[in-house]
PDB file as gemmi writes it, atoms N, CA and C in Angstrom:
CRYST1    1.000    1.000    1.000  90.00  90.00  90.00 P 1                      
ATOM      1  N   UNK A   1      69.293 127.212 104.491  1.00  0.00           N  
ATOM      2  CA  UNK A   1      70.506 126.828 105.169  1.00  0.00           C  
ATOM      3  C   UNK A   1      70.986 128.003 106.013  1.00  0.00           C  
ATOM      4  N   UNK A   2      71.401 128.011 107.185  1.00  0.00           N  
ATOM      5  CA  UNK A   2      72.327 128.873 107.965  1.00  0.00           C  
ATOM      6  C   UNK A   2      73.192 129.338 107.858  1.00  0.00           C  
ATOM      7  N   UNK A   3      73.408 130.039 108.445  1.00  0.00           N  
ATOM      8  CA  UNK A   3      75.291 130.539 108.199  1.00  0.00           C  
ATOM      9  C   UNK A   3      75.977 129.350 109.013  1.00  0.00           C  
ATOM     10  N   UNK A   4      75.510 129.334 109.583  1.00  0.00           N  
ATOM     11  CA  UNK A   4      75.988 127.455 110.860  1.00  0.00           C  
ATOM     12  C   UNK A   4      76.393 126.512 109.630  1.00  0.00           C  
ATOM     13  N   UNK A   5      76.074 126.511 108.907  1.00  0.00           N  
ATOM     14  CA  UNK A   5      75.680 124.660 108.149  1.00  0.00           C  
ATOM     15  C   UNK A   5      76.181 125.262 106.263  1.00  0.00           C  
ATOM     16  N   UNK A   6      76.830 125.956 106.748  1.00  0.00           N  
ATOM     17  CA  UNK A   6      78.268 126.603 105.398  1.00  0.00           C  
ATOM     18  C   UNK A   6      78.636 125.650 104.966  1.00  0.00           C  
ATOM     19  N   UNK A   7      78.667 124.356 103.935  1.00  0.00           N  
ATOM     20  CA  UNK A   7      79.813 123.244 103.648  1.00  0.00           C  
ATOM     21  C   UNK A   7      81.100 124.138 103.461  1.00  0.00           C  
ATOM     22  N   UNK A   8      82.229 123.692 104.274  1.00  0.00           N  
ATOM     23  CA  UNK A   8      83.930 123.957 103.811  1.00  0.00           C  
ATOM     24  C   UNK A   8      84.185 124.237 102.540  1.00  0.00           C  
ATOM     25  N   UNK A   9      84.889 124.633 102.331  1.00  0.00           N  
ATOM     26  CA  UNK A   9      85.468 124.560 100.626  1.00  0.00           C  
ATOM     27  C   UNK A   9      86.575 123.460 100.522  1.00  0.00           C  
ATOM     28  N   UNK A  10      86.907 123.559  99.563  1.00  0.00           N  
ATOM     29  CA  UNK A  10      87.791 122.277  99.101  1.00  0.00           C  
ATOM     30  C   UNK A  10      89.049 123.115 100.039  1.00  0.00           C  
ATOM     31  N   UNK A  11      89.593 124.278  99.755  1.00  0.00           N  
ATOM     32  CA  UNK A  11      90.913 124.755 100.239  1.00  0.00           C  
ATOM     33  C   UNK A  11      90.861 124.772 101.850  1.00  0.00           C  
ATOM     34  N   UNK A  12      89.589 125.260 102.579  1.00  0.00           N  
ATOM     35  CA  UNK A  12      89.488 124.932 103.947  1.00  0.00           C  
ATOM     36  C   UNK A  12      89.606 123.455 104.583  1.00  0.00           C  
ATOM     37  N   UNK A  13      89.054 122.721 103.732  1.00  0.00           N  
ATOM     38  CA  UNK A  13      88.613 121.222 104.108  1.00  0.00           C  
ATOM     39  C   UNK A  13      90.568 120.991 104.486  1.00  0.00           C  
ATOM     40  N   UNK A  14      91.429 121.393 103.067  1.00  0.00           N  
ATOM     41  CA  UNK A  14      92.457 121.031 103.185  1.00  0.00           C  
ATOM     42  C   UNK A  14      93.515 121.250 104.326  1.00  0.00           C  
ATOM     43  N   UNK A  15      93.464 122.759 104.386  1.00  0.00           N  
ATOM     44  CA  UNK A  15      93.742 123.427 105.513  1.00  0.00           C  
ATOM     45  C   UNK A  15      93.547 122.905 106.934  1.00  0.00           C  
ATOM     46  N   UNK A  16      92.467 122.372 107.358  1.00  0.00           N  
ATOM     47  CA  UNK A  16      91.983 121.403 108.559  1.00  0.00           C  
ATOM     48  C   UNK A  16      92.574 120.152 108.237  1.00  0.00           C  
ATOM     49  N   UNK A  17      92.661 119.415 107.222  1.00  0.00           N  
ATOM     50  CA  UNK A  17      93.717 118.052 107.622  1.00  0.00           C  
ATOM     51  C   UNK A  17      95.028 118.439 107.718  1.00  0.00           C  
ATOM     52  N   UNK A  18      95.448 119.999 107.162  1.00  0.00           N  
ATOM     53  CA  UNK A  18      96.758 119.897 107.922  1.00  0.00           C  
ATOM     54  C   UNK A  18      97.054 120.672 109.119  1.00  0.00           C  
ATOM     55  N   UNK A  19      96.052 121.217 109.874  1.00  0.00           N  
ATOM     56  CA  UNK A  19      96.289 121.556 110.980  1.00  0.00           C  
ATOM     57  C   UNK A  19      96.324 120.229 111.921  1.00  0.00           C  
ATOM     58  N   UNK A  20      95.059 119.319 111.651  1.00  0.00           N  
ATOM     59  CA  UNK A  20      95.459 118.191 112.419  1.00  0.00           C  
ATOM     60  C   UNK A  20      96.178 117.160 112.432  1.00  0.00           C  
ATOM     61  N   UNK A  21      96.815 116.872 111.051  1.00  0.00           N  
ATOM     62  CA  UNK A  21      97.699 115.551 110.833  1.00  0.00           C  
ATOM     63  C   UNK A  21      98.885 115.951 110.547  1.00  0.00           C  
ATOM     64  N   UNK A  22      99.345 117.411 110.108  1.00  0.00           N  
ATOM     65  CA  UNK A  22     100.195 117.629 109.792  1.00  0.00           C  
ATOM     66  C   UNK A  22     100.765 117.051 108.556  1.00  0.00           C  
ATOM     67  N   UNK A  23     102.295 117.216 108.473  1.00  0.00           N  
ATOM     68  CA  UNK A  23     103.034 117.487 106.926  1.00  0.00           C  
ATOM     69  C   UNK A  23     102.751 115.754 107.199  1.00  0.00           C  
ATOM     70  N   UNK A  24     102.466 115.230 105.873  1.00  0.00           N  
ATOM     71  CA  UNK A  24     102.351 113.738 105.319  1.00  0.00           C  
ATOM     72  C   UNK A  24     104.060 113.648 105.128  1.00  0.00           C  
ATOM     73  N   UNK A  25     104.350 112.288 105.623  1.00  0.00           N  
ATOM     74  CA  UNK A  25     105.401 111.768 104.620  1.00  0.00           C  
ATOM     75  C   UNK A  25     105.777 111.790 103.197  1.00  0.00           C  
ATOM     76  N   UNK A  26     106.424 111.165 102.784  1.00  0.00           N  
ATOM     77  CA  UNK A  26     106.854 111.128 101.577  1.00  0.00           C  
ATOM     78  C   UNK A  26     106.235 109.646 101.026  1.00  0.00           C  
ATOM     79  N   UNK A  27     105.619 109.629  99.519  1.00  0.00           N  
ATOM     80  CA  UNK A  27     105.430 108.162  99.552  1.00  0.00           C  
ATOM     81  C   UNK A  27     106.342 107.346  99.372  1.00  0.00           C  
ATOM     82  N   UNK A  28     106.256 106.169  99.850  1.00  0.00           N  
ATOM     83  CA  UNK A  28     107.229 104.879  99.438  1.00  0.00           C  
ATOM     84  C   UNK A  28     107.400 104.389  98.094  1.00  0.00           C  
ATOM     85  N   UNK A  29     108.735 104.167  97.430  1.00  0.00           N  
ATOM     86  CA  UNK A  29     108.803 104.176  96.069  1.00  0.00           C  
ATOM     87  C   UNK A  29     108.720 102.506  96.060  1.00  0.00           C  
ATOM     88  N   UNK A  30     107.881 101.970  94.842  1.00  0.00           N  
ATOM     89  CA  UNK A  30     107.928 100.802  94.859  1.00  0.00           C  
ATOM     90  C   UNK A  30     108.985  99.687  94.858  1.00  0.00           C  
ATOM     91  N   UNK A  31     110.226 100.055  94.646  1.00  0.00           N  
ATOM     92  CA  UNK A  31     111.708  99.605  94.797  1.00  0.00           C  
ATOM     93  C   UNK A  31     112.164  99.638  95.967  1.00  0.00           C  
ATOM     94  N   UNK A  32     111.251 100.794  97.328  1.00  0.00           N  
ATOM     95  CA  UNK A  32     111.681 100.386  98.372  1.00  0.00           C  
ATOM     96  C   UNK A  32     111.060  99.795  99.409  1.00  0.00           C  
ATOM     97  N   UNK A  33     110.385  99.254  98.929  1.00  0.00           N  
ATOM     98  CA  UNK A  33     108.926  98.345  99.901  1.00  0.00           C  
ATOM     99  C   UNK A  33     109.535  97.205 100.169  1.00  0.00           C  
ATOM    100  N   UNK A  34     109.118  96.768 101.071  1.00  0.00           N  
ATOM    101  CA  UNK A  34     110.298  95.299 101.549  1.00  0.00           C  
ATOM    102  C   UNK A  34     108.988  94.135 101.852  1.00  0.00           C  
ATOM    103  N   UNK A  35     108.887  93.462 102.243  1.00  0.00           N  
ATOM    104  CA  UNK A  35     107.819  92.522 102.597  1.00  0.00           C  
ATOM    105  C   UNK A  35     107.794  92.234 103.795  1.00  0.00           C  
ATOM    106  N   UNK A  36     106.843  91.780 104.699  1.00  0.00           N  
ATOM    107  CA  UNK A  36     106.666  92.089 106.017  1.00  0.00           C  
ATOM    108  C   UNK A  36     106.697  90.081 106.583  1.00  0.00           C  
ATOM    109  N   UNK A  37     107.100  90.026 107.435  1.00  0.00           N  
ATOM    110  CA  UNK A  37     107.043  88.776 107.752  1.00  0.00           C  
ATOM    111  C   UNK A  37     106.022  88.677 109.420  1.00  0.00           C  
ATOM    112  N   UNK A  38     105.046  88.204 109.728  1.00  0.00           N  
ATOM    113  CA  UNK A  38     104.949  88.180 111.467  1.00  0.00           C  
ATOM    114  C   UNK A  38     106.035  87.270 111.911  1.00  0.00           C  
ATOM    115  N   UNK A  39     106.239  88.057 113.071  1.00  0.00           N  
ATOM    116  CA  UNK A  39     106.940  87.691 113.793  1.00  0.00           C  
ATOM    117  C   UNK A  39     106.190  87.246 115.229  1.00  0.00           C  
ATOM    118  N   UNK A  40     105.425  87.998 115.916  1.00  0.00           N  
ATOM    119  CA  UNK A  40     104.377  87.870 117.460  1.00  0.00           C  
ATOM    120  C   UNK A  40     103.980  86.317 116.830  1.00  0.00           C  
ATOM    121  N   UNK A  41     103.490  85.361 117.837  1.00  0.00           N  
ATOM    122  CA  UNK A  41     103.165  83.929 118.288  1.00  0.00           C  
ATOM    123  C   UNK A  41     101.410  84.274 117.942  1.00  0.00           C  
ATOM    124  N   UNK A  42     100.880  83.495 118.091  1.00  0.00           N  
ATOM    125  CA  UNK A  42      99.793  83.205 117.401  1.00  0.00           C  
ATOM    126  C   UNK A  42      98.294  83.358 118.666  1.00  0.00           C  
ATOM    127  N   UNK A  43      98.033  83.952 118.953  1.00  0.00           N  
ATOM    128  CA  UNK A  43      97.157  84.039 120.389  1.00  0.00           C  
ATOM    129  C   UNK A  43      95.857  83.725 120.707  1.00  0.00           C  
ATOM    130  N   UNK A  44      95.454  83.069 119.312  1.00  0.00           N  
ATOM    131  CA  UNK A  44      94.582  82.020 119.874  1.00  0.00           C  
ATOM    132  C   UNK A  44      94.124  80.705 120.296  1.00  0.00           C  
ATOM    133  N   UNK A  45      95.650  80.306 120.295  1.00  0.00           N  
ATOM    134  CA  UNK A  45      96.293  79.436 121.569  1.00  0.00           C  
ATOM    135  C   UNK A  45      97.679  78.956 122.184  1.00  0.00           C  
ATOM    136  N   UNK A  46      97.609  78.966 123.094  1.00  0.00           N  
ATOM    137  CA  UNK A  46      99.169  78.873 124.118  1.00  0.00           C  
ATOM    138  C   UNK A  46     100.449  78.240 122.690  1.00  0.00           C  
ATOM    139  N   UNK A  47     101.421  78.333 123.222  1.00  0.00           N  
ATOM    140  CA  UNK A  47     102.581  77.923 122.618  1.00  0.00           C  
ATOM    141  C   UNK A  47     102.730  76.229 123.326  1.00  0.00           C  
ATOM    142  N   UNK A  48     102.280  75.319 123.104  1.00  0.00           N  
ATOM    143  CA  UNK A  48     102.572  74.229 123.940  1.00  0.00           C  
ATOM    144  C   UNK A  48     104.368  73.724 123.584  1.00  0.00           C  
ATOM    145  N   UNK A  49     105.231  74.088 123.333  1.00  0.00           N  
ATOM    146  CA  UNK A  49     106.050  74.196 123.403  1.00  0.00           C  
ATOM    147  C   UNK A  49     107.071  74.611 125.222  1.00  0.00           C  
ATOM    148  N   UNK A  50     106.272  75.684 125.617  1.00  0.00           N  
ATOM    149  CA  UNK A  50     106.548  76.657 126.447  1.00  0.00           C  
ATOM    150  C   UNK A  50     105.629  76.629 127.794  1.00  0.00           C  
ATOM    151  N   UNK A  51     104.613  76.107 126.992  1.00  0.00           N  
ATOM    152  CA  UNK A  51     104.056  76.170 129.018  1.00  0.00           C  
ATOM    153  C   UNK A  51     102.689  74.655 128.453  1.00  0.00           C  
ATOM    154  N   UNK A  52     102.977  73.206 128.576  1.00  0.00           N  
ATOM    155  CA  UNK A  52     102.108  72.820 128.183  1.00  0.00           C  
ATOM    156  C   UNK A  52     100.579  72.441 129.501  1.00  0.00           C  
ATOM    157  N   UNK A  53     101.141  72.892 130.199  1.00  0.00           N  
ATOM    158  CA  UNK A  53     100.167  73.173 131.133  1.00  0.00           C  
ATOM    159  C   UNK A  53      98.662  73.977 130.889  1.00  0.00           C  
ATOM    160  N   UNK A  54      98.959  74.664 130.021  1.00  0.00           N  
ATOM    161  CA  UNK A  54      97.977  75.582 129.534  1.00  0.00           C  
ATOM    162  C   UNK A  54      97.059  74.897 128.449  1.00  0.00           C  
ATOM    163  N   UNK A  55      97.637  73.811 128.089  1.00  0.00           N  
ATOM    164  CA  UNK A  55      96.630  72.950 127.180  1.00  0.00           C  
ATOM    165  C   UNK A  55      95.667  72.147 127.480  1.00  0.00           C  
ATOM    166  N   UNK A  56      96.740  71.691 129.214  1.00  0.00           N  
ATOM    167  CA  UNK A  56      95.681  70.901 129.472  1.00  0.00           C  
ATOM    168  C   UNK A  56      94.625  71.276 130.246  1.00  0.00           C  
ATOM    169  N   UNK A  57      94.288  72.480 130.779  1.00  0.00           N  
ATOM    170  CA  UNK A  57      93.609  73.255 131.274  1.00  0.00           C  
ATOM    171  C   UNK A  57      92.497  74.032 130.563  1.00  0.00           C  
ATOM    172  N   UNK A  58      93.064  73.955 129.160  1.00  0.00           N  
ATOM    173  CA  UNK A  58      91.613  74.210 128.331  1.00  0.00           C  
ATOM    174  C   UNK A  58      91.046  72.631 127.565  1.00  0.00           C  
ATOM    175  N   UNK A  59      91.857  71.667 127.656  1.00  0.00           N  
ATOM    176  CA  UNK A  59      90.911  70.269 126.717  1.00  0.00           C  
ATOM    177  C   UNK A  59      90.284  69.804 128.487  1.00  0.00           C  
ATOM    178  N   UNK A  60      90.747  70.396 129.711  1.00  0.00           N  
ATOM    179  CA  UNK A  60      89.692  69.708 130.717  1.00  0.00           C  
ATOM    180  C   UNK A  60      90.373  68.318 131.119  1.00  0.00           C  
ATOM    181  N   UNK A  61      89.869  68.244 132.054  1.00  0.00           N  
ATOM    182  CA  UNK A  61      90.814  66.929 133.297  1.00  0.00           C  
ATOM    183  C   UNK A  61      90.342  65.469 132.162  1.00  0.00           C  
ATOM    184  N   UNK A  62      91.396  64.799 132.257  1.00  0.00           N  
ATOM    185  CA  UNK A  62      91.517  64.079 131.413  1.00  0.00           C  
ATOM    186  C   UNK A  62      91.388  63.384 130.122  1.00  0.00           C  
ATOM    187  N   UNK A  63      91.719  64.766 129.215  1.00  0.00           N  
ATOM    188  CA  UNK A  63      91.943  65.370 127.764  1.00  0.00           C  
ATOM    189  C   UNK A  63      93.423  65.522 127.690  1.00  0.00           C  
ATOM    190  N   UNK A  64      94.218  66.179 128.649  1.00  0.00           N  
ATOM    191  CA  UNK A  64      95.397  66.624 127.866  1.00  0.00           C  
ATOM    192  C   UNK A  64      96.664  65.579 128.293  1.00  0.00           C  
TER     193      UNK A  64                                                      
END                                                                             
């Protein structure tokens, strides 16, 4: 092996995730986790609500 091809040590390895990611947060306590709802529309297909033009342009001339 080389001097090139050194594996890190555990304390260097550490040292390099915090030069690049910096200070971690704090973890989330399980009492304060909330539940996530989606909210964004669904995009794999139009809202026919809102533009139904767009439906009939993908079922093709006299489909929609």
């Amino acid at each position: 092996m080389s001097e090139s091809e050194i594996p890190f040590t555990d304390e260097e390895l550490a040292f390099l995730r915090h030069v690049r990611f910096g200070e971690l947060p704090p973890a989330v306590r399980p009492e304060e986790r909330t539940a996530s709802t989606e909210t964004d529309p669904r995009r794999d297909r139009p809202d026919p609500a809102t533009n139904p033009d767009q439906w009939a342009l993908r079922l093709g001339p006299g489909n929609g």
